[in-house]
C-alpha positions in Angstrom: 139.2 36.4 124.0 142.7 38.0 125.2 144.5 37.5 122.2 147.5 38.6 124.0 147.1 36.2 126.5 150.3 33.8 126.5 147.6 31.1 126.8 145.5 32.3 123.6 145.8 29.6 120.7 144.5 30.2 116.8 144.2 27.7 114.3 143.4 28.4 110.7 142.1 25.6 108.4 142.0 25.7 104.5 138.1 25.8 104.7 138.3 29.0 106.2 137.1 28.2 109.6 139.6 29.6 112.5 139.7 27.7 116.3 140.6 29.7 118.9 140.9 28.3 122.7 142.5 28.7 125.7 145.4 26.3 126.2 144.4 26.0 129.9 141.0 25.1 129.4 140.4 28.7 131.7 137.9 29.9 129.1 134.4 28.3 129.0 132.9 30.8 126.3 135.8 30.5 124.1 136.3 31.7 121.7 133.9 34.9 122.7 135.2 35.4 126.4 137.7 35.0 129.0 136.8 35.4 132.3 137.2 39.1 134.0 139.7 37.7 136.6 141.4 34.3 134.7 144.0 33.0 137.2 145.8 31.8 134.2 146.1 35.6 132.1 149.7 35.9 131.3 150.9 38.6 129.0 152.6 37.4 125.8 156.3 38.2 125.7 158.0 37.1 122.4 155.7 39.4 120.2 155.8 42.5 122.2 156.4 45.1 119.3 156.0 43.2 116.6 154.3 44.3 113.1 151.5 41.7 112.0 151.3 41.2 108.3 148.4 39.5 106.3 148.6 36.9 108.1 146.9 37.7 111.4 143.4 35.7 112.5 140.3 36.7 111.1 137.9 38.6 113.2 135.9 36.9 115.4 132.6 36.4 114.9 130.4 38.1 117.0 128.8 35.8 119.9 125.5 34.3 119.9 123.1 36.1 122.4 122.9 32.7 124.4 126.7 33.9 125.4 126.7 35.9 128.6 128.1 35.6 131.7 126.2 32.7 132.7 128.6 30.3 135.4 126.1 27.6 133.9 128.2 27.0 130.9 131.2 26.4 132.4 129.8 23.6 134.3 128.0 22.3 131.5 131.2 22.1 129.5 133.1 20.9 131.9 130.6 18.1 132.9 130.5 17.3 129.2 134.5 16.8 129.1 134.6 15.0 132.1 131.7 12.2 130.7 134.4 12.1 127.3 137.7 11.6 129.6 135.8 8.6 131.6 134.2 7.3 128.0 138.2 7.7 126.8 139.6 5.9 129.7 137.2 2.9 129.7 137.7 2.5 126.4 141.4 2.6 126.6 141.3 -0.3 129.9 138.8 -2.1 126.8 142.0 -1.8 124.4 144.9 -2.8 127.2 142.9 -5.8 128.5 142.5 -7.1 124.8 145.9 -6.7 123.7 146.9 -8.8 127.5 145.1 -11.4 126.6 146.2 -11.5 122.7 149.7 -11.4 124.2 148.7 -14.2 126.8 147.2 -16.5 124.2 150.5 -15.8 122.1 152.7 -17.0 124.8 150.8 -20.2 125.3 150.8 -20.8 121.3 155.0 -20.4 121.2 155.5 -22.4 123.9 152.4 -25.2 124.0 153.8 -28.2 121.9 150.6 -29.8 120.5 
């Protein structure tokens, strides 16, 4: 990936294990690959000339030989996220429609005199 991509993220965990991703969700093969052409590629400004110290990312690893420039994945991935965000929004209606009628039946308990 374009690490010097304004839109690059890295995150390093204590296990060893480092995310990287694209903040605009442009990069399907992340972390191996932006796209030749991303509509989203802007240059990082704040660390132009700046000298990394030991605390840069690791390497990363090479990429599996299933990565390639294959416009499959993308849609894969992105039919896999959208199946999540409807599975996340039906679960949230599931959530507000409980806690209406909690709230309902703890009107009628306040104000019900029996």
């Amino acid at each position: 990936m374009r690490q010097d991509c304004k839109h690059y993220q890295s995150r390093s965990y204590p296990t060893g294990d480092t995310m990287r991703k694209c903040a605009l969700d442009l990069a399907p093969e992340a972390p191996w690959h932006c796209p030749a052409d991303c509509s989203g590629y802007e240059p990082r400004r704040a660390d132009v000339n700046w000298a990394y110290g030991s605390l840069i990312t690791p390497k990363t690893p090479e990429p599996p030989p299933s990565v390639g420039d294959d416009p499959s994945v993308g849609a894969l991935l992105d039919e896999a996220e959208d199946i999540i965000n409807r599975a996340g929004e039906a679960i949230r209606d599931d959530v507000d429609d409980e806690r209406e009628r909690e709230a309902k039946r703890a009107r009628r308990r306040r104000w019900w005199p029996f």
